[in-house]
C-alpha positions in Angstrom: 35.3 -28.2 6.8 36.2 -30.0 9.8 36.2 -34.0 9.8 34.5 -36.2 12.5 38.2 -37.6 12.8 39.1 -33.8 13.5 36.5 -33.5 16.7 36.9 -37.5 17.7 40.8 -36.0 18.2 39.6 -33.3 20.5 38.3 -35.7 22.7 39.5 -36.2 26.3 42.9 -38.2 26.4 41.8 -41.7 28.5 39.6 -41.9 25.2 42.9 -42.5 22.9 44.6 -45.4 24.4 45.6 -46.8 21.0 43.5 -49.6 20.9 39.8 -50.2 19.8 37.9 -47.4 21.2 34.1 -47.4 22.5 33.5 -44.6 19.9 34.9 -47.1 16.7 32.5 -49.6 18.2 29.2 -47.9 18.4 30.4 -46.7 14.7 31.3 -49.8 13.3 27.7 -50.9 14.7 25.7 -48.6 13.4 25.0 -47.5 17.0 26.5 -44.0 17.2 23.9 -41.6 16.8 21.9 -43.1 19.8 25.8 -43.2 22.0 26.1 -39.3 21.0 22.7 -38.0 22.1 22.6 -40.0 25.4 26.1 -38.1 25.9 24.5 -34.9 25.2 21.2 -35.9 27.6 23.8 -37.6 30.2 26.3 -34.1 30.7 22.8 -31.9 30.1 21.4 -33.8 33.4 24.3 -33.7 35.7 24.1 -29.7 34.7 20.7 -28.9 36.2 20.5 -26.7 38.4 19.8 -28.6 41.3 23.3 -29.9 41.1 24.9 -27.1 42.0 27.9 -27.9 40.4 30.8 -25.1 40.2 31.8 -22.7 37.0 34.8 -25.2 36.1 32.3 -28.2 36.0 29.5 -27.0 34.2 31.7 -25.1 31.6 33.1 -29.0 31.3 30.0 -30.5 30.8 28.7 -28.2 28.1 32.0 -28.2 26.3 31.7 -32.2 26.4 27.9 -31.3 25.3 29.0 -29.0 22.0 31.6 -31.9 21.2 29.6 -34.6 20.8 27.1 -32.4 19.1 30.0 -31.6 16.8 31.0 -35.3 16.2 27.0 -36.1 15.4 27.3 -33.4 13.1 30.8 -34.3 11.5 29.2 -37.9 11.2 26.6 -36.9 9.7 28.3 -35.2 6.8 31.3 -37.8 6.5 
């Protein structure tokens, strides 16, 4: 079974500067269920059609979409 420490690490690299990350934050308050589904609702807006955004882009978004579905997830089993 894979850990929410497992998809955290799978997370873009500006996130893992070493020191206290936004993510440890909203965890340590009690806040990260409400940070991970306005990250799924942010990426899932700036993918509407209207936006016209390339293949690259919208491929990034839903991957960033599925991994912080997976870390809600992984938290949630933790």
């Amino acid at each position: 079974m894979l850990t929410f420490d497992s998809f955290r690490n799978k997370g873009s690299q500006h996130y893992k500067t070493g020191g206290v990350e936004p993510i440890d934050l909203y965890l340590s308050a009690g806040m990260f269920d409400d940070f991970a589904l306005c990250s799924i609702i942010k990426y899932a807006f700036r993918s509407r059609p209207e936006m016209q955004l390339d293949d690259v882009t919208f491929n990034a978004n839903m991957d960033k979409i599925i991994h912080y579905a997976e870390l809600l997830k992984a938290e949630k089993e933790a």
